[in-house]
Backbone as CSV, one residue per row, in Angstrom:
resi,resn,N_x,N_y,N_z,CA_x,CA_y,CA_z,C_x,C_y,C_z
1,UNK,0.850,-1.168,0.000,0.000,0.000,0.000,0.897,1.233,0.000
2,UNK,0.404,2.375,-0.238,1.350,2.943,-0.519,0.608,4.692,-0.117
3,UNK,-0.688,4.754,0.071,-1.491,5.816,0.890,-2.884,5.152,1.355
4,UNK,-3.202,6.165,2.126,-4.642,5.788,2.955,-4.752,7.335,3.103
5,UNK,-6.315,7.271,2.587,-7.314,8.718,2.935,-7.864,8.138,4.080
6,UNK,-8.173,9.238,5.345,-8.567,9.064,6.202,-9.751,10.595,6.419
7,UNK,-11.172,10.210,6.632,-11.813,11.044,6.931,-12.037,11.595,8.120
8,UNK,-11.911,12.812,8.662,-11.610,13.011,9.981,-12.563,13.958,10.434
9,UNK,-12.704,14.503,11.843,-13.243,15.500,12.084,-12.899,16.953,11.939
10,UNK,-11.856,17.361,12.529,-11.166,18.068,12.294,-9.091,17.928,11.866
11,UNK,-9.084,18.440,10.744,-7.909,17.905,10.183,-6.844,18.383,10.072
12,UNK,-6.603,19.429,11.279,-5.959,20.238,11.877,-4.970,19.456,13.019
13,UNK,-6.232,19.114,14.047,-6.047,18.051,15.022,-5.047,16.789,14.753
14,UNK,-6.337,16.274,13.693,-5.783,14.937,13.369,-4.470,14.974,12.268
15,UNK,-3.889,15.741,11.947,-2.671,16.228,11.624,-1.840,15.901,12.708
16,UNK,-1.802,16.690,13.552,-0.792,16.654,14.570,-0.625,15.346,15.123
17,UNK,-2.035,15.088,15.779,-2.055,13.521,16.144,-1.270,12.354,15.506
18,UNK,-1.250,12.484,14.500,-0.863,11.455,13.005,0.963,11.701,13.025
19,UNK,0.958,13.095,12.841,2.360,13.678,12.837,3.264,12.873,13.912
20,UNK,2.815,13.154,15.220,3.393,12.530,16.172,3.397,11.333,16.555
21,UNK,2.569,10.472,16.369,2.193,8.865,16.563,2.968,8.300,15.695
22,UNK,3.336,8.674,13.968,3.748,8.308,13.391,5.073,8.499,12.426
23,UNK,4.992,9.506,13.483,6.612,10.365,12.825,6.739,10.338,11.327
24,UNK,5.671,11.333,11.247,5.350,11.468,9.611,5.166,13.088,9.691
25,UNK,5.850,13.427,8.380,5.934,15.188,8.388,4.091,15.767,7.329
26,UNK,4.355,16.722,7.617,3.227,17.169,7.399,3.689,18.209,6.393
27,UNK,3.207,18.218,4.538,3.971,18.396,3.521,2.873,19.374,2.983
28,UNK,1.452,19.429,2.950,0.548,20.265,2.425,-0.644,20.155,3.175
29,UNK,-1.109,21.620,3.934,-2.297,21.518,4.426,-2.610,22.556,3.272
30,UNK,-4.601,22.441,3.746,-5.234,23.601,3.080,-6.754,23.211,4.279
31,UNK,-7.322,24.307,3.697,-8.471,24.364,4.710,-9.531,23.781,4.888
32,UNK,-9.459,22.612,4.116,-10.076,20.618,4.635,-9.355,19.628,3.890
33,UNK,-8.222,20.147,4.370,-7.138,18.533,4.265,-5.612,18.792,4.813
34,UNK,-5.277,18.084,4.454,-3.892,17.605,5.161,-3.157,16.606,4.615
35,UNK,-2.353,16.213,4.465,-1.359,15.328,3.664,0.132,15.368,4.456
36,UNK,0.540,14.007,4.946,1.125,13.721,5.727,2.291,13.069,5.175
37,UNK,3.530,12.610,5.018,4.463,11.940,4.478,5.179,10.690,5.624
38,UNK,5.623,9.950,5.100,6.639,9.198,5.843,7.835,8.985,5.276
39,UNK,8.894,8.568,6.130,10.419,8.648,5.841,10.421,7.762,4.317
40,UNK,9.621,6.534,4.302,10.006,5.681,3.373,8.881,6.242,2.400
41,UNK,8.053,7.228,2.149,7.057,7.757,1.454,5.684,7.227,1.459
42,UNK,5.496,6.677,2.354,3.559,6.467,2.270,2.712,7.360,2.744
43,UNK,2.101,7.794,2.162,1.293,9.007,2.565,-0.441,8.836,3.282
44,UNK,-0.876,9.690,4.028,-2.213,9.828,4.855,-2.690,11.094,4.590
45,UNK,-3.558,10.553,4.164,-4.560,12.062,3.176,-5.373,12.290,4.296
46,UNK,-5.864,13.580,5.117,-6.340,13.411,6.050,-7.559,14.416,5.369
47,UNK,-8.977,14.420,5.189,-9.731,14.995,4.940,-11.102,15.371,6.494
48,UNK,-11.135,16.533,6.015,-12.498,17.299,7.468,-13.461,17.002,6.492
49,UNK,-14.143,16.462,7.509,-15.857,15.868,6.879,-16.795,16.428,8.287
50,UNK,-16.132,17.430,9.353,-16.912,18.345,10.443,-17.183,17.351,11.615
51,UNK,-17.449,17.846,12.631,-17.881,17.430,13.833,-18.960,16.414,14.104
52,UNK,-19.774,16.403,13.435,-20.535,15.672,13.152,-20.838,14.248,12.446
53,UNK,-20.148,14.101,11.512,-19.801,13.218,10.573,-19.700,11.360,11.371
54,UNK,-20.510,10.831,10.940,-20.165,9.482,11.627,-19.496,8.416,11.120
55,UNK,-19.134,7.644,11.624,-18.695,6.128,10.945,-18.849,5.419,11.629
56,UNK,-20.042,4.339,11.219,-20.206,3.832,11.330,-19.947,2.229,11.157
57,UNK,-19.703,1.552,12.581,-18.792,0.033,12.580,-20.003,-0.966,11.795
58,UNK,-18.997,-2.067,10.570,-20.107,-2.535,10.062,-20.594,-2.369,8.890
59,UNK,-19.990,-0.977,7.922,-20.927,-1.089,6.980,-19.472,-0.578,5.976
60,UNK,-19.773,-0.451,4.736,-18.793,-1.054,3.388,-18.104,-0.080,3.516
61,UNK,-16.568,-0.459,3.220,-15.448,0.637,2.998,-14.303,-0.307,4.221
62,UNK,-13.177,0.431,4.643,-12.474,0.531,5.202,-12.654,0.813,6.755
63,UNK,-12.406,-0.638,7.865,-13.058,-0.205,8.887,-11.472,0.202,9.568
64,UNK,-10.311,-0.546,9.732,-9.165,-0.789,10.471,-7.921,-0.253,9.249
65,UNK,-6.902,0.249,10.040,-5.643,0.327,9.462,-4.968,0.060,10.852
66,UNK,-4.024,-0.877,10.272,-3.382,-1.157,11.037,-1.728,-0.834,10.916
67,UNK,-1.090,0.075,11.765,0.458,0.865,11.166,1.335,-0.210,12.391
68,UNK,2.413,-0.470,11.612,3.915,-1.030,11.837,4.748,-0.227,12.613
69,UNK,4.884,-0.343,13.858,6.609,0.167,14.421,7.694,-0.549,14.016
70,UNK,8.157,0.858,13.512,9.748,0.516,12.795,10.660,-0.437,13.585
71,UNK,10.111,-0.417,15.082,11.508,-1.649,16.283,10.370,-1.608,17.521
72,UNK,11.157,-2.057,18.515,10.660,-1.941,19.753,10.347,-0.552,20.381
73,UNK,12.053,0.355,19.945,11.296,1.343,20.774,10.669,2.512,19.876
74,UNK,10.397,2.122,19.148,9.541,2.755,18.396,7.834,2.501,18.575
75,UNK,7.308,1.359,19.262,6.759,0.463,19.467,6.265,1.292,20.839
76,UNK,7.408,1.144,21.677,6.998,2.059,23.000,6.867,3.313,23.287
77,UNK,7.456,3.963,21.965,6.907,5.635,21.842,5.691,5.440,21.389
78,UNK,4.827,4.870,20.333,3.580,4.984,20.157,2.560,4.526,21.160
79,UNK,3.061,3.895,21.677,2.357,3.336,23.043,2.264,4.475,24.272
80,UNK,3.110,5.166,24.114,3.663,6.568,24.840,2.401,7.661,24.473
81,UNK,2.700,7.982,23.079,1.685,8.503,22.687,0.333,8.481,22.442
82,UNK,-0.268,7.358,22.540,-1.276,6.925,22.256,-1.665,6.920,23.674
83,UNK,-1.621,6.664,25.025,-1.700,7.038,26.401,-1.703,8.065,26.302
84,UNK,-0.822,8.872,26.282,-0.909,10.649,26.287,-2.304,11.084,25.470
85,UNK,-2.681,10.524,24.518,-3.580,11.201,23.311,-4.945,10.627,23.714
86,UNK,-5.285,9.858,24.240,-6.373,8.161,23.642,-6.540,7.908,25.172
87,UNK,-8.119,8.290,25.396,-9.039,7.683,26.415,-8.817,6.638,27.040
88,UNK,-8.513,5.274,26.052,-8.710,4.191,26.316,-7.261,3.573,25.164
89,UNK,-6.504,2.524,25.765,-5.503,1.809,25.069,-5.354,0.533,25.776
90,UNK,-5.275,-0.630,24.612,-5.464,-1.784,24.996,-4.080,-2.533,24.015
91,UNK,-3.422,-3.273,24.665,-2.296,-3.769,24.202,-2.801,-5.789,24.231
92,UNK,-2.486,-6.125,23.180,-3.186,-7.954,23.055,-1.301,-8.460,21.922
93,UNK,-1.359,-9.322,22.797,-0.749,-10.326,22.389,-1.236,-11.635,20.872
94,UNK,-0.324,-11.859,19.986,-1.243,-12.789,19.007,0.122,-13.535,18.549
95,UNK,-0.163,-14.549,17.384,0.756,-15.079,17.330,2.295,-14.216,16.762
96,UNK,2.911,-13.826,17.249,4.416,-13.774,17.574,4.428,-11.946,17.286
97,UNK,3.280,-11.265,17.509,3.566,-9.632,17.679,2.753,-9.082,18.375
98,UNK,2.614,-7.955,18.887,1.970,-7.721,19.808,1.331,-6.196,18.739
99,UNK,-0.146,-6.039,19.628,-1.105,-4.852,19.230,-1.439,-4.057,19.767
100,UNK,-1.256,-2.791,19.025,-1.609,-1.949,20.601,-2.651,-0.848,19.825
101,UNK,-4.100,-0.895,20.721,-5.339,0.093,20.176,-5.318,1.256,20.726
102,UNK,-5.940,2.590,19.982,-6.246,3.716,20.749,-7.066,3.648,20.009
103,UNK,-7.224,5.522,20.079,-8.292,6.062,19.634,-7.816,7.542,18.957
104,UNK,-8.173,7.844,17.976,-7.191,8.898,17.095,-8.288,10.343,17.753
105,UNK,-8.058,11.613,17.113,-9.314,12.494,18.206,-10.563,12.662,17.172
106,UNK,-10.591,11.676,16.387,-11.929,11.816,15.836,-12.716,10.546,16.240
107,UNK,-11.653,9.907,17.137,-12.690,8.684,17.928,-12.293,7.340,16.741
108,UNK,-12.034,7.275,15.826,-11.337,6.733,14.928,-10.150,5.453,15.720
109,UNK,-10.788,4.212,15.731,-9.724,3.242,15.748,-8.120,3.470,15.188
110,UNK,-7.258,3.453,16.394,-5.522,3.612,15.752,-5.055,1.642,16.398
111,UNK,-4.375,1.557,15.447,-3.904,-0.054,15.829,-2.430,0.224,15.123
112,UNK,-1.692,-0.152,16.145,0.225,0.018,15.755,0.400,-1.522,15.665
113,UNK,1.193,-2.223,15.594,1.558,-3.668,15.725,3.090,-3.679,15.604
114,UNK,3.624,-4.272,16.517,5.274,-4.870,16.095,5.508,-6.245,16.200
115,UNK,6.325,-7.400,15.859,6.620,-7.118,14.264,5.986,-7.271,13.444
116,UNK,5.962,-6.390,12.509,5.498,-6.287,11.330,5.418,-7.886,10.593
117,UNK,4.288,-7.522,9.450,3.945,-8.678,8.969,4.816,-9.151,8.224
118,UNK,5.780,-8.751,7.545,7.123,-8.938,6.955,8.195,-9.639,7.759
119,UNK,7.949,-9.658,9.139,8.958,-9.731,10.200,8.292,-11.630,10.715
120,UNK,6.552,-11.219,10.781,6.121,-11.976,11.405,5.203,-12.315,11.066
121,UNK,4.832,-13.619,10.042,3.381,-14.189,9.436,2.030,-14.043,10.246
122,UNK,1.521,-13.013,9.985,-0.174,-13.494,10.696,-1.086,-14.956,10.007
123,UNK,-0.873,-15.851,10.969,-1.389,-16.879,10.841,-3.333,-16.971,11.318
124,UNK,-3.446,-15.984,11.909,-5.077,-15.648,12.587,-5.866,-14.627,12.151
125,UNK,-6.738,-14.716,11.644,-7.347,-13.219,11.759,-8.046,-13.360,13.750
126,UNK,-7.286,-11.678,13.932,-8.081,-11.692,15.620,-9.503,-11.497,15.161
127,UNK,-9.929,-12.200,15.972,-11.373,-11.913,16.323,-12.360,-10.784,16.547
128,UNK,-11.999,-9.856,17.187,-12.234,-8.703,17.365,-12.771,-7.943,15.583
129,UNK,-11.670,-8.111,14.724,-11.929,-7.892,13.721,-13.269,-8.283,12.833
130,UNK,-13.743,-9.323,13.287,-14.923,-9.598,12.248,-16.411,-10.850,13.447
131,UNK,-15.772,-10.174,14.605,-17.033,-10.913,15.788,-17.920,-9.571,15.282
């Protein structure tokens, strides 16, 4: 993959949020969007769809993204951040990497994982995903 649009509430916010969780620079805003970069170039289109705007779990499109820490402690800075940022964070164990959930500030599911699937075959889909 190589970008993900993400619809947000405010995309100002969720700029920064993104910026810092993911140590990704922030290359073009305008006044409902945002566009985010990473070191190795994958980009997060961040679009304002307002305060209001719902998403709803369950119905067609894109429910989960799930982002890679580059190592361990990369792993424990997002975990860092995602405590600092995120109501609620839940860390689960699976076969041979570990997951860690927040909540981005549009209420928006964030899921980090180390190691990466390159590193480490997902042999399961978790459950959570499709109970």
């Amino acid at each position: 993959m190589a970008s993900v649009v993400v619809f947000v509430h405010d995309h100002d916010v969720s700029a920064d949020f993104y910026q810092e969780l993911l140590n990704m620079e922030v290359t073009v805003r305008t006044a409902t969007a945002a566009l985010l970069v990473s070191h190795n170039g994958f980009q997060v289109y961040l679009r304002a769809v307002g305060p209001n705007a719902p998403h709803p779990a369950g119905h067609v499109g894109a429910q989960y993204v799930i982002w890679t820490a580059d190592g361990p402690d990369d792993f424990q800075r997002c975990e860092r951040v995602l405590r600092a940022r995120s109501g609620h964070v839940y860390t689960r164990q699976a076969e041979g990497f570990t997951l860690l959930e927040g909540m981005d500030p549009s209420g928006l599911p964030v899921l980090v994982a180390y190691p990466g699937p390159d590193e480490v075959a997902r042999l399961e889909i978790i459950a959570r995903y499709y109970v």
